[in-house]
ZAMARGU-4260 file (C-alpha; in steps of 0.2 Angstrom, whole numbers, plus 5000, padded with zeros to 4 digits):
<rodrens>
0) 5000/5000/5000 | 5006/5018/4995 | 5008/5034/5009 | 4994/5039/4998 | 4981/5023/4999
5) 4983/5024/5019 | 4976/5037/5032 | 4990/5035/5044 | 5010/5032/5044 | 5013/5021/5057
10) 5031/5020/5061 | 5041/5011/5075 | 5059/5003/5073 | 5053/4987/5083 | 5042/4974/5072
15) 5032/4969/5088 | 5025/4984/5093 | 5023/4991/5074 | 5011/4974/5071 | 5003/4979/5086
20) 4997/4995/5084 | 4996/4992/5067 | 4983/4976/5071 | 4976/4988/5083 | 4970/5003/5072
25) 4966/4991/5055 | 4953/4982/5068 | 4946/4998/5071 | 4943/5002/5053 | 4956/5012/5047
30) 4970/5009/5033 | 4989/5008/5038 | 5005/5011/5032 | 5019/5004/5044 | 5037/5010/5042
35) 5049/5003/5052 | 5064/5015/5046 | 5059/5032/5051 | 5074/5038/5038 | 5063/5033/5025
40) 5045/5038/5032 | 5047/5055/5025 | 5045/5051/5007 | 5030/5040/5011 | 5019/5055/5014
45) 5013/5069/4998 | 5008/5084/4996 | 4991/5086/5003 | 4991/5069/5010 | 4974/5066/5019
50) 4981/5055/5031 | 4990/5057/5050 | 5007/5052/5057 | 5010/5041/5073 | 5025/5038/5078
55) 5038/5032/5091 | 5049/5045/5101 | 5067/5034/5104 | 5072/5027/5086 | 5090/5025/5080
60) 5096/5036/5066 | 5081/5048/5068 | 5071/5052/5083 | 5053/5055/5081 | 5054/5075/5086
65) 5070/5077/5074 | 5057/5067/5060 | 5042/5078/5064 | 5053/5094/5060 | 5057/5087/5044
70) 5037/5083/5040 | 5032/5100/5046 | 5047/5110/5034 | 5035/5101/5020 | 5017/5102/5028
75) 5016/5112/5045 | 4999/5108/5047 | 5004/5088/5046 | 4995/5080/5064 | 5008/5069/5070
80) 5003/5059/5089 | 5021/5055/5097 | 5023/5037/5107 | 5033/5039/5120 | 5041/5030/5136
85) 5039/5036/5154 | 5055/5043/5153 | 5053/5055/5137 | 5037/5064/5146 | 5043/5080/5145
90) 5052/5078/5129 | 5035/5075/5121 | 5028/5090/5131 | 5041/5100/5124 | 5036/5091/5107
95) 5016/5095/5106 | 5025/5114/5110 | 5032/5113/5094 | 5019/5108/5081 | 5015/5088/5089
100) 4997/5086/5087 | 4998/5076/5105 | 5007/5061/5112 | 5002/5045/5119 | 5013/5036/5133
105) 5017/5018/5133 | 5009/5006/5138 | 4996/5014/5127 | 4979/5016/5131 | 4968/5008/5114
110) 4955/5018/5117 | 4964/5033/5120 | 4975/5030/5104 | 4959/5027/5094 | 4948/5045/5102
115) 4966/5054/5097 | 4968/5047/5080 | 4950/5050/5074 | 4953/5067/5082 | 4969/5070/5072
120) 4960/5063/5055 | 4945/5071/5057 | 4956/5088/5057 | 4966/5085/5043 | 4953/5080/5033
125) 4945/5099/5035 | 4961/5107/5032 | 4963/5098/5015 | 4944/5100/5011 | 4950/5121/5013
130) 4964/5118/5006 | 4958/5111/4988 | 4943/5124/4991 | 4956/5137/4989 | 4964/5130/4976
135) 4949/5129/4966 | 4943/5145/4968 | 4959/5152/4965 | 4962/5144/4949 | 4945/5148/4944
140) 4947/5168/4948 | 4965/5174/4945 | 4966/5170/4928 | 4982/5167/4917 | 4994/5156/4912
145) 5010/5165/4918 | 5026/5160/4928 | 5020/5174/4938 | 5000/5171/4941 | 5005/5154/4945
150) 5017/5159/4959 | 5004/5173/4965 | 4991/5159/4966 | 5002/5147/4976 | 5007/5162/4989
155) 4990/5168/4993 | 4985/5151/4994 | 4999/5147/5007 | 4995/5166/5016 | 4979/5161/5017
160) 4980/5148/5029 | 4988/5163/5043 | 4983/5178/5048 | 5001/5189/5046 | 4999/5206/5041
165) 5001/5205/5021 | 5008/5220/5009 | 5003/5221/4990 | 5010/5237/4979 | 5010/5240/4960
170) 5002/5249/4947 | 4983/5253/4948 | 4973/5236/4940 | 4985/5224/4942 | 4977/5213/4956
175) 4980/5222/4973 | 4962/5223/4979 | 4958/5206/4970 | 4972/5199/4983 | 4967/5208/4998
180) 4949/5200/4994 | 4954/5184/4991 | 4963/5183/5008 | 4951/5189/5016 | 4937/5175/5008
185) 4949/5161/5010 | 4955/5164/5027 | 4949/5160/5044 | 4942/5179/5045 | 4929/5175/5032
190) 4914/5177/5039 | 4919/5195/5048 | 4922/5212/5039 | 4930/5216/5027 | 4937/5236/5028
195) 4943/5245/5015 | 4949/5262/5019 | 4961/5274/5008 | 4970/5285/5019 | 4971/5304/5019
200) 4978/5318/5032 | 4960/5322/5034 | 4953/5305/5041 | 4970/5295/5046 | 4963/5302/5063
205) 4951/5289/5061 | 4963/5272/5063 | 4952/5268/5080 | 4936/5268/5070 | 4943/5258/5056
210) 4951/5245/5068 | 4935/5245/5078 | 4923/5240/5061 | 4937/5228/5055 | 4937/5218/5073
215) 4936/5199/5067 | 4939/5205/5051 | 4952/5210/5037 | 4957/5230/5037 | 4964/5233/5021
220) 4972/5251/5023 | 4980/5259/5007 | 4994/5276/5008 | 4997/5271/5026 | 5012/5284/5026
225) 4999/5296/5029 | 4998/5288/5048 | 5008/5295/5061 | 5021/5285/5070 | 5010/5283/5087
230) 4998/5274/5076 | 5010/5264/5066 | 5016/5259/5082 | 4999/5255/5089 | 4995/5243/5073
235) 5011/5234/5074 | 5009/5231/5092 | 4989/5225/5089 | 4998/5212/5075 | 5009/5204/5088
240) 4995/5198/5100 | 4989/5182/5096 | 4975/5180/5093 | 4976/5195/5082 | 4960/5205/5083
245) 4959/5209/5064 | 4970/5204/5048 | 4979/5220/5042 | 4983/5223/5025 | 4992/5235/5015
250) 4990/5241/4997 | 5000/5255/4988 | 5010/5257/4972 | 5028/5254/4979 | 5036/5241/4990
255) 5038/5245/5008 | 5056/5247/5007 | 5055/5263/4998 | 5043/5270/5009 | 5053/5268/5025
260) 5070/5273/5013 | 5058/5290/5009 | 5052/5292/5028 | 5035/5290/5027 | 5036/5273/5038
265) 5044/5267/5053 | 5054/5254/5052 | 5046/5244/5062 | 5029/5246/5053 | 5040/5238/5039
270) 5044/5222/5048 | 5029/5220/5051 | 5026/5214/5034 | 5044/5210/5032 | 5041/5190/5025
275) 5025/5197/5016 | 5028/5208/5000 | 5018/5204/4985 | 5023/5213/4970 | 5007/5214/4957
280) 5017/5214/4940 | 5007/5226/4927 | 5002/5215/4910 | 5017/5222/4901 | 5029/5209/4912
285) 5017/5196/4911 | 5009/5194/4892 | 5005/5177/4893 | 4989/5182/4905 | 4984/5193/4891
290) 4973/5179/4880 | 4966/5170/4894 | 4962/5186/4903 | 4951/5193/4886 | 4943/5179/4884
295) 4936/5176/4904 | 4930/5195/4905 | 4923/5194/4887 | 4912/5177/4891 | 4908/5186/4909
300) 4902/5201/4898 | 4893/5192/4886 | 4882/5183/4898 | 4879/5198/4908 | 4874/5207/4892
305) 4865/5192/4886 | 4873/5194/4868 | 4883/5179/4858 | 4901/5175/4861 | 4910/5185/4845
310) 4926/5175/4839 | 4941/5180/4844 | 4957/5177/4831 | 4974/5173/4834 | 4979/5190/4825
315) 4970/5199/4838 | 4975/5191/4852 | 4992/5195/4845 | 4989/5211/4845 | 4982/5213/4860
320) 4998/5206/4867 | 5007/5221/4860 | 4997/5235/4866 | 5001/5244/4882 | 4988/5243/4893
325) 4991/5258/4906 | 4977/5253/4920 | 4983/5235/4915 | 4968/5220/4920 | 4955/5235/4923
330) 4956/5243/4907 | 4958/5224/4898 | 4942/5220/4905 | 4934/5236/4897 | 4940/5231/4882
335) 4932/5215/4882 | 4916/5221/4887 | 4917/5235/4871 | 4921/5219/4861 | 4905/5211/4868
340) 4897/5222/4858 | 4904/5225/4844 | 4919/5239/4846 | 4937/5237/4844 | 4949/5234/4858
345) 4961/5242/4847 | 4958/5260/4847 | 4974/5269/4855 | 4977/5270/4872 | 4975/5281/4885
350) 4985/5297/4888 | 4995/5291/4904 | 4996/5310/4908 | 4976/5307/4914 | 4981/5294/4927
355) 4968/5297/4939 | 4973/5296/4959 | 4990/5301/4967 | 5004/5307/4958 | 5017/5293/4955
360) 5039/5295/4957 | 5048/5303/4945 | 5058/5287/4943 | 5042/5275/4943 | 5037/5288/4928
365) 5051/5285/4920 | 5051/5267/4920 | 5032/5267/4915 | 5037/5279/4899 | 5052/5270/4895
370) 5045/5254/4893 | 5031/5259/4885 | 5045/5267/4872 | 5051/5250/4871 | 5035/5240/4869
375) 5031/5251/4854 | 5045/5251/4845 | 5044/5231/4846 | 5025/5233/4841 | 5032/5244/4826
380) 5048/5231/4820 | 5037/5215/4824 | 5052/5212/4838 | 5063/5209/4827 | 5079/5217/4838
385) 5091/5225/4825 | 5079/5234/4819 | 5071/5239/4834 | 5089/5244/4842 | 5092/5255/4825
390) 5073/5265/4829 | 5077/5267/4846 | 5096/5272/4842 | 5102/5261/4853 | 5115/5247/4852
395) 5107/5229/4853 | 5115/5224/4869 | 5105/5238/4878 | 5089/5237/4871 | 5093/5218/4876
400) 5096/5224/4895 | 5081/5235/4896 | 5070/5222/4888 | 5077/5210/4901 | 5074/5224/4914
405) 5055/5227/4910 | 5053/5205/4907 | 5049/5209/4889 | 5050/5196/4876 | 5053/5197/4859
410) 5042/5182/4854 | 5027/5192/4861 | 5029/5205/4845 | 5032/5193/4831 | 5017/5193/4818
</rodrens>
């Protein structure tokens, strides 16, 4: 029988007592795998394995804590019961302190054993149920196919499963409020508030009143520079009790790092989200999403508009691949609702100069208009480099660099 087949891992270095307990739980119902090397017991269990681990505390070559460490660098939410003799009591104490779901001393109690495991099963089984719930739903709602989307996906599904203090920045319409949403849906503050406030001078003096409607919620804040310290001092503090009374959020269109390099954060507000950055790439790093994106908002706006689905060509999708999309997924998704019905998602875009919202860094300007600059002269030369180095007045190498800077491929321009 595979790791897979079986609901728990049994393992034990001594024959007897594996067949024992191994006897023991099939009686009661359940499937068993029994692993008498615990060297090997890690690459019985997979990801998202349904199953539990019980195993002995004083084995030769690995010890039943030292194996539980290694389980738990894979899946931290593994239940694993410890066995243990009279003599390694407050070893397994310290153990069920560090992530053992509980331990069991010998002789063991059946019954006792049997109450824990079901315990332990009935547990697991919920966290995978959320689990592929929130795999689902994320597949189904952040759409594309790129390296990028897929690593987005992956993190919020993993972000989900905590309540830390998360920080999204990038340029307007490239997922920062889909993600805060989708944290706050998938997370275990689901059924409370969720808060969304954009912060002024004029009603920053209103963080109590926000944290009050957020309690059991999510409070997503955005521009939280406009805080003072006292206040960024009260929220950190607020996120290091446990259990947090609110999951905090932040959302602005640079990483954290530069706002505490510019002043506008303490530093200490920037730990606070130090292992938690997510930076939303805009649709000119991430191309790939482009198709898939069009055709879910155009099918989502056919049906809302109760009109026939239009067919779409590979030369448009093409070309829709080249164009520079300045509000990125928001302004994709307009265009696929013009589409609907019947006008052109190719008309030119948008004077960048009508940005709407806070003014963004001269540098983050210059980026912005210099890859744009690139993107059309690719548009332009079908990306065909030469002569797009030659338009530019460049040499090759670097139009090579800055294409590698912005994550632009010459592929994405061919005809």
């Amino acid at each position: 029988m595979s790791g897979n087949e079986c609901s728990i891992l049994l393992i034990d270095d001594d024959a007897d007592v594996l067949d024992a307990y191994a006897s023991l739980l099939e009686q009661a119902g359940y499937q068993v795998c029994a692993c008498n090397n615990p060297v090997e017991a890690r690459a019985w269990v997979k990801k998202d394995w349904p199953g539990i681990v019980l195993s002995d505390v004083c084995m030769p070559g690995c010890s039943g804590i030292d194996l539980m460490t290694l389980f738990h660098q894979d899946d931290p939410q593994l239940p694993i019961l410890l066995i243990t003799g009279h003599g390694d009591v407050p070893m397994a104490v310290e153990a069920v302190k560090k992530g053992a779901q509980d331990f069991l001393q010998k002789p063991v109690d059946p019954a006792r054993l049997l109450a824990l495991v079901e315990q332990a099963l009935r547990q697991r089984r919920a966290v995978i149920a959320r689990r592929h719930y929130r795999q689902q739903t994320l597949q189904a709602e952040l759409i594309g196919r790129s390296a990028w989307i897929e690593r987005y996906r992956r993190r919020l599904e993993q972000l989900a499963e905590t309540d830390l203090a998360v920080w999204f920045y990038g340029e307007p319409g490239t997922g920062r409020m889909s993600g805060a949403r989708y944290l706050h849906q998938l997370g275990r503050h689901a059924a409370g508030p969720f808060i969304y406030r954009e912060l002024t001078p004029e009603n920053a003096s209103q963080l109590n009143e926000m944290m009050a409607q957020a309690r059991n919620g999510t409070l997503v804040l955005s521009h939280p520079g406009h805080l003072t310290r006292e206040q960024q001092q009260h929220l950190i503090q607020l996120q290091s009790l446990e259990p947090r009374p609110f999951r905090l959020i932040g959302t602005g269109t640079v990483s954290l790092a530069q706002l505490a390099a510019d002043g506008q954060i303490m530093a200490e507000f920037y730990y606070c989200f130090a292992m938690t950055h997510i930076a939303c790439l805009p649709l000119a790093q991430r191309p790939d999403d482009i198709a898939p994106l069009f055709h879910h908002y155009l099918q989502k706006a056919c049906q809302r508009l109760n009109r026939p689905l239009p067919a779409v060509d590979n030369g448009l999708l093409k070309a829709l691949e080249r164009r520079v999309w300045l509000s990125n997924v928001r302004e994709l998704a307009h265009a696929a609702e013009l589409f609907a019905v019947g006008v052109s998602p190719l008309t030119a875009t948008a004077d960048p100069q009508l940005r709407i919202g806070s003014p963004l860094p001269l540098d983050h300007r210059l980026e912005e208009a210099e890859r744009r600059i690139i993107t059309e002269a690719l548009n332009i030369h079908q990306g065909r480099i030469n002569e797009a180095a030659s338009y530019l007045k460049i040499p090759r190498k670097k139009l090579y660099l800055r294409m590698k800077k912005y994550q632009l491929d010459k592929k994405h321009y061919k005809a």
